[in-house]
C-alpha positions as CSV (number, residue, x, y, z in Angstrom):
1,X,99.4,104.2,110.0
2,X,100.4,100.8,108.3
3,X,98.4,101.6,104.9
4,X,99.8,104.7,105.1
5,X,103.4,103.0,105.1
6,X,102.7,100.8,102.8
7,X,101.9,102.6,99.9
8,X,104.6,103.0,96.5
9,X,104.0,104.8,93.6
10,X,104.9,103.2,90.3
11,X,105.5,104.8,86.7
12,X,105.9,102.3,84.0
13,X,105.3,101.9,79.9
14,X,101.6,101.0,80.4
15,X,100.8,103.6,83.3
16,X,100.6,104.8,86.9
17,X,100.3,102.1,90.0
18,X,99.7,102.6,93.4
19,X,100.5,99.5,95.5
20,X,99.6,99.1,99.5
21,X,98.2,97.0,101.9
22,X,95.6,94.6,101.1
23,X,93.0,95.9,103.7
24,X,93.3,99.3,101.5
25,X,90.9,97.9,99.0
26,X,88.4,98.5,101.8
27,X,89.5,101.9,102.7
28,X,89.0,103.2,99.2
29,X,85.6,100.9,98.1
30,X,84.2,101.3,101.7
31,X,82.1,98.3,103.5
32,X,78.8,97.2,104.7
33,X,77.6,96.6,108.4
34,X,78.9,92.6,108.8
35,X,79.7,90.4,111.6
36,X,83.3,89.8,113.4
37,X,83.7,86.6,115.2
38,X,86.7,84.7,116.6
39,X,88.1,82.1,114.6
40,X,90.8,80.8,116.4
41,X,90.7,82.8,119.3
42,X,88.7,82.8,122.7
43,X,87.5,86.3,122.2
44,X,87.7,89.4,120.7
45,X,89.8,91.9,122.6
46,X,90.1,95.6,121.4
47,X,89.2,99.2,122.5
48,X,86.0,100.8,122.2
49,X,86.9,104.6,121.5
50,X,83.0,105.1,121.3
51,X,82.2,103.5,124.1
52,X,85.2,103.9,125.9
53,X,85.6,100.4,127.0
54,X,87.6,97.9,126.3
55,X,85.7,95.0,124.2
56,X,85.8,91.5,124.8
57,X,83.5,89.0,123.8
58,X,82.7,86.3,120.9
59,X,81.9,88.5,118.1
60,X,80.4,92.2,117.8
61,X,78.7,93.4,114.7
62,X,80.6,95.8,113.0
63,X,78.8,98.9,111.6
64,X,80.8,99.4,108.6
65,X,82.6,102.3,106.9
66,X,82.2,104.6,104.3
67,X,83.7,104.6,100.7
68,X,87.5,106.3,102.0
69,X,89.0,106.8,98.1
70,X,92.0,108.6,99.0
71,X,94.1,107.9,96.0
72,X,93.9,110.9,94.0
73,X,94.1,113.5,97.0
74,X,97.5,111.1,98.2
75,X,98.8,111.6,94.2
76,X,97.8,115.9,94.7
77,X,99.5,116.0,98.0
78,X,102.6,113.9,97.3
79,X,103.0,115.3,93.8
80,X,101.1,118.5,93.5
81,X,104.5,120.4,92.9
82,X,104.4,119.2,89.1
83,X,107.0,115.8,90.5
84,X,104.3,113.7,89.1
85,X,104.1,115.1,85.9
86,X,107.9,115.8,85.5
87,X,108.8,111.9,86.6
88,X,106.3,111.1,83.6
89,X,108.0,113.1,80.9
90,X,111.7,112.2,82.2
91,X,110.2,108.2,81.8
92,X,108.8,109.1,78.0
93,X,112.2,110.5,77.4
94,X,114.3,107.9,78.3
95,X,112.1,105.3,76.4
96,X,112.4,107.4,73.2
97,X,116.0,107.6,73.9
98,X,116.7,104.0,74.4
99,X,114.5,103.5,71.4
100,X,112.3,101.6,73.6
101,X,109.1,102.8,71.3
């Protein structure tokens, strides 16, 4: 959803980028059982899919997810039809062109 529709792609002089959402860092590196508490809050409030509940309470421990690194299969899927590797010659070109190198 939002990481999803967050993500641009980005060819430049020094290489590829893909930019997104901050929580995407833990998507792709994964992350370790840990504690959720409120902060500010009274209480946590959210569904429990698992369970099949809906949560509220003062913290809940959080079991953690697994390493999620979805960069290259987005690159395949979005360019696997040789966009990629045309956008990259057509950005060579036109610094050679503009006498850029």
């Amino acid at each position: 959803g939002a990481l999803r529709d967050s993500l641009t792609f980005e060819i430049g002089p020094d290489g590829a980028a893909l930019f997104g959402a901050q929580h995407g860092l833990y998507v792709i590196a994964g992350v370790g059982a840990h504690p959720i508490a409120v902060r500010q809050a009274r209480a946590l409030r959210f569904y429990w899919e698992k369970r099949g509940v809906v949560f509220i309470g003062p913290s809940v421990n959080h079991p953690g997810a697994p390493v999620n690194d979805f960069r290259l299969r987005a690159l395949s899927l979005a360019f696997g039809d040789g966009t990629l590797e045309r956008a990259v010659s057509q950005f060579w070109q036109s610094m050679f062109q503009a006498g850029g190198l």
